[in-house]
C-alpha positions in Angstrom: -15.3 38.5 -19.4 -12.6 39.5 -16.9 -9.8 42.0 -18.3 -6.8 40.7 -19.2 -3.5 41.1 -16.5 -2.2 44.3 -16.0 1.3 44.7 -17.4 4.5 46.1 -15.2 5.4 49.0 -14.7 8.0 48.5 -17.6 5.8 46.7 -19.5 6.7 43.2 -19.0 3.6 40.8 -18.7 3.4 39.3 -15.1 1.6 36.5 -17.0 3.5 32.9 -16.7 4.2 31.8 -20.4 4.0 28.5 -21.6 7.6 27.9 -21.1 7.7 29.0 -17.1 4.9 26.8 -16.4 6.8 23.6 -18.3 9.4 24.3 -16.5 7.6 24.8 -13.1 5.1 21.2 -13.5 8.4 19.3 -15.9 9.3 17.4 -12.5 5.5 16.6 -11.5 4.6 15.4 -15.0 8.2 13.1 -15.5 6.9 11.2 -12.3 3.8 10.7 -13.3 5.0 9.2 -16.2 7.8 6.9 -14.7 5.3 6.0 -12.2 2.6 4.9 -15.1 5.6 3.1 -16.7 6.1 1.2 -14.2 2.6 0.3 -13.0 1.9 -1.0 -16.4 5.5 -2.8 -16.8 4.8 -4.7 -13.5 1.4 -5.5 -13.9 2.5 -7.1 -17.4 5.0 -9.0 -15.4 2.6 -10.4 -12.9 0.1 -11.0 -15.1 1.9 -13.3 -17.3 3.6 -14.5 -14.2 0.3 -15.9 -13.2 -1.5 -16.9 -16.9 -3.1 -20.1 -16.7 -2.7 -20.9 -13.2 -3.9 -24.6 -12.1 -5.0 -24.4 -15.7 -4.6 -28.2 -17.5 -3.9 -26.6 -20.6 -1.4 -24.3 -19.5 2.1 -25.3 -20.2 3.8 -22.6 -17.7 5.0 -23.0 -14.3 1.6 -22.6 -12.8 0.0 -24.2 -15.3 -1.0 -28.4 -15.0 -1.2 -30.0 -18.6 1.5 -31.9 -17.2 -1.1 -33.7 -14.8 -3.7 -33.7 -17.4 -1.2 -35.3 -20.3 -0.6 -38.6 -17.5 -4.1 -39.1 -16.8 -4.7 -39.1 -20.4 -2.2 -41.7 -21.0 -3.9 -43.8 -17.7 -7.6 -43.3 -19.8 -8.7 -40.7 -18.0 -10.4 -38.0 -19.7 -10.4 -33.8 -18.6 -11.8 -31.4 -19.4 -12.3 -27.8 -18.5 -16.3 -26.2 -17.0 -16.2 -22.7 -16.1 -19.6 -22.0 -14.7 -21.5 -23.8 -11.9 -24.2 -25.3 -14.0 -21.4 -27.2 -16.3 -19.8 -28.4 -12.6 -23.3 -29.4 -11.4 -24.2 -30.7 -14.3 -21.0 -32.9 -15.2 -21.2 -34.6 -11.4 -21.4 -38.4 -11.6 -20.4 -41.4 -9.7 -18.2 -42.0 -12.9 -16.4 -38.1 -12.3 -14.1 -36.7 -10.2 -14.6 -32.5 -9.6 -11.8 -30.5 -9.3 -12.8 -27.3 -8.0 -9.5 -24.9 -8.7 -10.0 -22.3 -6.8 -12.8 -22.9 -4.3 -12.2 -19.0 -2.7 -13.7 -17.2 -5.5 -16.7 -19.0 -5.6 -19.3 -16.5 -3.8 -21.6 -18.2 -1.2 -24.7 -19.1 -3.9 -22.3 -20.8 -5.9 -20.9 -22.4 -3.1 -23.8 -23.9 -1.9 -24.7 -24.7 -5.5 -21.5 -27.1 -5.6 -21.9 -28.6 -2.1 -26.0 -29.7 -2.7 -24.8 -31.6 -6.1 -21.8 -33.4 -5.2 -23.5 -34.7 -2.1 -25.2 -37.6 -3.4 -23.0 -37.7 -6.4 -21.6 -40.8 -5.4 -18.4 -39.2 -7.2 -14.9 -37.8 -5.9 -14.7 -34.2 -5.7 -11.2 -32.5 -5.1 -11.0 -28.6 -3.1 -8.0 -27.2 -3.6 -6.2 -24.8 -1.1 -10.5 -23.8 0.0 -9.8 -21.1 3.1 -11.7 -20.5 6.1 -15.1 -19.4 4.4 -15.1 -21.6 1.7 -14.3 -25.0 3.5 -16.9 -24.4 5.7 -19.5 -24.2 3.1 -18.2 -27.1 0.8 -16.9 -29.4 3.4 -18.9 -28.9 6.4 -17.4 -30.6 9.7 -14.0 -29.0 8.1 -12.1 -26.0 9.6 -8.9 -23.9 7.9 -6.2 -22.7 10.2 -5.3 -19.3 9.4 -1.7 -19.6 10.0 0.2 -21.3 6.6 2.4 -24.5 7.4 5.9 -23.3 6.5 7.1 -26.4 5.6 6.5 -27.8 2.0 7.0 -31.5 1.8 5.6 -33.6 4.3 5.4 -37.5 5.3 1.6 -38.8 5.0 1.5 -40.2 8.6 -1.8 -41.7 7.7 -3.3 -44.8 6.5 -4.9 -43.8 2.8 -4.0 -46.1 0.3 -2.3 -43.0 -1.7 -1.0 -40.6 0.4 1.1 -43.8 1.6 2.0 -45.3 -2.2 3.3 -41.1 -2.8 5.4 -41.1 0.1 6.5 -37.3 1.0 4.8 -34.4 -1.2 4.2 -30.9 -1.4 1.3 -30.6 0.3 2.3 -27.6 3.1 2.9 -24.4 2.5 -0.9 -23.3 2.0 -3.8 -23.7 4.6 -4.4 -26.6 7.3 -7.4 -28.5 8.4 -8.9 -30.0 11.3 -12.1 -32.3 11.5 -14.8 -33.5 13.9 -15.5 -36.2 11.0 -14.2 -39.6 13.3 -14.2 -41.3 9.7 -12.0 -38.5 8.2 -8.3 -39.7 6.8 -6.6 -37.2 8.1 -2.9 -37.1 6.0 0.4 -35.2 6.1 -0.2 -33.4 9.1 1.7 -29.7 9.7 1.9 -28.8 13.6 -1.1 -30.6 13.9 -3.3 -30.4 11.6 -3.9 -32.3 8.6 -2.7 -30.8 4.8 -4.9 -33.6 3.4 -8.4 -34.6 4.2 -10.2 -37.6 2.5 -14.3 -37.1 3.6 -16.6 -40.7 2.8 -19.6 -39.2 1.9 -22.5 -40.7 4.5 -24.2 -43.0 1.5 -22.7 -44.7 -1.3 -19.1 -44.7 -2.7 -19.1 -41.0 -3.1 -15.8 -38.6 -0.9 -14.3 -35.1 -0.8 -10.7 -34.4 -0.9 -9.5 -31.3 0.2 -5.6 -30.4 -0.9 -4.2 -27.2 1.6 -1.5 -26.4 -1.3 -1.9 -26.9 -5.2 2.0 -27.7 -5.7 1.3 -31.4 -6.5 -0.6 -30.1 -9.7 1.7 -27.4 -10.8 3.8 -28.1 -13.9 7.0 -27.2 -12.3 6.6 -29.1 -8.8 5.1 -32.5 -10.8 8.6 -34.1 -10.4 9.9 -33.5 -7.2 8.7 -35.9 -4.2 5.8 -38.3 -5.0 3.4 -35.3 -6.2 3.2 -36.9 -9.3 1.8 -40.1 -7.6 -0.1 -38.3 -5.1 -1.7 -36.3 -7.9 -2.4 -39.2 -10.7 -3.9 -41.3 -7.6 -6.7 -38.7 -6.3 -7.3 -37.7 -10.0 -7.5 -40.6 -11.3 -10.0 -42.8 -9.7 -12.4 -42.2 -12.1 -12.6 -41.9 -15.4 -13.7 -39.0 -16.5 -12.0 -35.5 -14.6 -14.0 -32.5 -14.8 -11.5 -29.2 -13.6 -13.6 -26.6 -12.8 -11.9 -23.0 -13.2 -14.8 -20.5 -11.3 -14.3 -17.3 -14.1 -16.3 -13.9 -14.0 -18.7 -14.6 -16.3 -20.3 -17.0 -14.9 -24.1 -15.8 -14.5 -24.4 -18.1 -10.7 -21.2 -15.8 -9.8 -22.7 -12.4 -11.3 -26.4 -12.7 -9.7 -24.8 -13.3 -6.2 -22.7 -10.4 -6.9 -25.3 -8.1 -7.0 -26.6 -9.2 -3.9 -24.5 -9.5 -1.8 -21.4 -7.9 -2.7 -20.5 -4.0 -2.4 -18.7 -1.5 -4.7 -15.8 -2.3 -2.8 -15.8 -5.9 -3.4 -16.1 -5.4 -7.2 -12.5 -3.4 -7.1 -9.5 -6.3 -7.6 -6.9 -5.0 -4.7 -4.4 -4.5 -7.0 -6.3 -1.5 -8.0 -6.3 -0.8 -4.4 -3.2 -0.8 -4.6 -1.9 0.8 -7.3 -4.2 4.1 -5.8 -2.4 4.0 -2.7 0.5 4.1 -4.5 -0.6 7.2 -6.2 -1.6 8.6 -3.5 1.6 8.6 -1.6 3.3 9.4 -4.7 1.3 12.8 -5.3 1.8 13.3 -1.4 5.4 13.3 -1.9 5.8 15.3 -4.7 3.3 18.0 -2.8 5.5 17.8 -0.2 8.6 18.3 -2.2 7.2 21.3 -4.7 5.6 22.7 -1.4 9.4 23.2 0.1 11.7 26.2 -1.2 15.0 24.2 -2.4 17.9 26.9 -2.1 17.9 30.8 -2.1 14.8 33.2 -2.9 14.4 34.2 -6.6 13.4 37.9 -6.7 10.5 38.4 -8.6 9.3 41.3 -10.1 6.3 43.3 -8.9 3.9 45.2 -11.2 4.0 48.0 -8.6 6.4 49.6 -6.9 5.6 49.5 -2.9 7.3 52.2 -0.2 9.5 50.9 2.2 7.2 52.5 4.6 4.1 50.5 4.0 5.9 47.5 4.1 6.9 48.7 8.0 3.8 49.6 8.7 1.6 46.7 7.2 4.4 44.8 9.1 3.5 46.6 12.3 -0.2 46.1 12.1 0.5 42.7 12.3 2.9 42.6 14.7 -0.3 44.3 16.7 -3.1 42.4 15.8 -1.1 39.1 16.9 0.1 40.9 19.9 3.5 39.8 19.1 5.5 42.2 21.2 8.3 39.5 21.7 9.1 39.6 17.8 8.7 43.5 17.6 10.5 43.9 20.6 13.2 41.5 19.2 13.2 43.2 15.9 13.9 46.3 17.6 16.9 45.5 19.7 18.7 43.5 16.9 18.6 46.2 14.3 20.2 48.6 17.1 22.9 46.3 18.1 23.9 45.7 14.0 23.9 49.4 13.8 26.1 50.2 16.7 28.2 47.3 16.1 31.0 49.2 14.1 30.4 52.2 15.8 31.9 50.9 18.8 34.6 48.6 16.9 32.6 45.2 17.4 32.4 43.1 14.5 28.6 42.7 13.5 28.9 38.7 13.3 29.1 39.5 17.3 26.9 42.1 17.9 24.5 40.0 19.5 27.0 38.2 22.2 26.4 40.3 25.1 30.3 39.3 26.7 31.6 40.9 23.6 29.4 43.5 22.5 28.1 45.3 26.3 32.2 45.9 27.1 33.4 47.6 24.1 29.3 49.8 24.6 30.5 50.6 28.0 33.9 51.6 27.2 32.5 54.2 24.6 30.0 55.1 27.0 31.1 55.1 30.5 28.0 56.4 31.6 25.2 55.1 29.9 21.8 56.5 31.2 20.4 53.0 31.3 21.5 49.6 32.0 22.6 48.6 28.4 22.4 45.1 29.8 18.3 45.5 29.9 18.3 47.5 27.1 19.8 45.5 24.8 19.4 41.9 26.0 16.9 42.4 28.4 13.1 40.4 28.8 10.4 41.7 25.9 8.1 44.2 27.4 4.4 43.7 28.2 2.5 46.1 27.1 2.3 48.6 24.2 3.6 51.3 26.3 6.5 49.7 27.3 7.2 48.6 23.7 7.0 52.5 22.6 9.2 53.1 25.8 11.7 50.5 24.8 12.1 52.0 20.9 12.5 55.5 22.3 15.1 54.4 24.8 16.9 52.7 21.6 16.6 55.2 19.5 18.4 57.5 22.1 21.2 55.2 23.0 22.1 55.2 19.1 22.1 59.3 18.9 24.4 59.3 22.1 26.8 56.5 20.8 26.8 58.7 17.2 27.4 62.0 19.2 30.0 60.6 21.6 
């Protein structure tokens, strides 16, 4: 067990107490707790900013039981799967599939969807699928990247409801572009189409692929024709099955664990939230590493000689070779020392037009150019750095003599 610290010379522990090291981390630990604060404050926020999303029992904003309560009245039942077997399973030339959000479906289950709605002779309805997953549940069908930026568009097309609707909120989200020749291709964005209709090759069966949910959303049911839009693709069959993709399904955790890394498992706003934390401990290491105002002195348990400090000083002033800063040192303690010797203020001791005059008028005669002396280049060798601190010493006894 190590001994306990030595105490100071007048017997004040040199240990921190509990109170000087509160006081030292108080700042550290106050933004640690602001910044928890607030990281659970916002993700509160979001999170119920975001409950129930393109859910049709969900009464919010994002929510669509608004959707779901028409169709009802029209005699069309919903109701809610949330694993890819109930989706597969529920597929029928009597059902429409809504897939919610075709992106977190992992490849398998992907796949999975596509081979059962094939020959379904059914409607099924992507909605906003991206780049990956269009290609795997729509094949013939590519996503711009880009977003449209404008929301409500004209249909510009000839299917039967996109033309009954009229304008809707179909931009805003992803485009599409087909080889399919047979492809209606609807309320086109610089191009590309917002809405595709896909005849399956046999049967009665089609896909329907929606770049922006909007015209299922609680709060956007009213404006333009989404309302139409909407009740018209949902509602050519009678039975809707909305399929919400959720974590537990087993499809989604098996392809997981192949395919996915540790990486993929972290939701970015964790990501987030340790950049955050990150730059936050950055800054504050930054700002506890800086000295804010004056020195505080600080008592030593020992009591060091002026001496060694020079020396230790000296050493390393020699082992870096810094003959500049010695030589520098040197010359500037001289000229504050002879400054009111010679009547010069010390605040310009080191301004050779006012300080090398008022030396030269005390002595006339100096036995070596001040100039060089005092002002001069630093020397390059030891030797001349011994030469130069003799030479300064006896300029100071001939200035105190004179």
């Amino acid at each position: 067990m190590p001994p306990p610290p030595a105490p100071a010379p007048d017997g004040t522990s040199i240990t921190p107490t509990a109170r000087q090291v509160w006081t030292r981390t108080r700042g550290i630990a106050l933004a640690l707790v602001v910044l928890l604060v607030a990281a659970v404050v916002i993700a509160a926020v979001r999170s119920g900013e975001k409950h129930g999303s393109l859910d049709p029992r969900s009464t919010g904003q994002y929510g669509s039981h608004a959707v779901a309560q028409l169709l009802a009245e029209r005699g069309v039942s919903t109701r809610v799967v949330t694993t890819t077997a109930q989706a597969r399973a529920a597929t029928g030339p009597d059902t429409t599939l809504l897939v919610a959000a075709p992106g977190l479906l992992t490849p398998h289950q992907q796949d999975q969807i596509q081979a059962a709605t094939t020959d379904s002779r059914g409607r099924t309805v992507l909605v906003a699928p991206g780049a990956a997953s269009v290609e795997r549940l729509a094949p013939g069908v590519t996503a711009t990247t880009a977003p449209s930026t404008e929301k409500a568009l004209a249909p510009d097309c000839s299917l039967p409801a996109a033309r009954t609707a009229g304008t809707a909120d179909t931009g805003g989200g992803h485009r599409y572009d087909t080889t399919l020749s047979d492809a209606d291709s609807c309320y086109p964005s610089d191009g590309a189409a917002t809405l595709l209709r896909l005849p399956a090759a046999t049967g009665d069966g089609d896909t329907v692929i929606i770049g922006a949910p909007d015209i299922l959303l609680n709060d956007r049911l009213d404006q333009q024709g989404n309302a139409s839009l909407a009740l018209q693709l949902l509602g050519t069959r009678p039975h809707l099955v909305w399929y919400l993709p959720s974590l537990s399904d087993e499809a989604a955790a098996t392809d997981a664990q192949n395919d996915r890394s540790f990486f993929d498992l972290i939701p970015k706003g964790w990501l987030w939230g340790t950049l955050q934390l990150f730059i936050a401990a950055a800054l504050a290491a930054l700002w506890r590493a800086r000295r804010l105002g004056p020195l505080v002195p600080e008592r030593l348990p020992v009591a060091i000689r002026a001496s060694e400090t020079v020396e230790g000083r000296a050493r390393l002033y020699r082992k870096a070779n810094a003959r500049d800063r010695a030589a520098t040192a040197l010359r500037i303690s001289t000229r504050t020392r002879l400054a009111p010797l010679i009547g010069v203020p010390v605040s310009q001791a080191h301004s050779p037009e006012t300080f090398l005059p008022a030396l030269t008028r005390r002595l006339p005669t100096p036995g070596q150019d001040p100039h060089t002396l005092l002002f001069g280049p630093p020397p390059t060798t030891d030797a001349a750095l011994i030469a130069l601190a003799d030479h300064l010493d006896a300029l100071e006894r001939e200035v105190r003599n004179s």
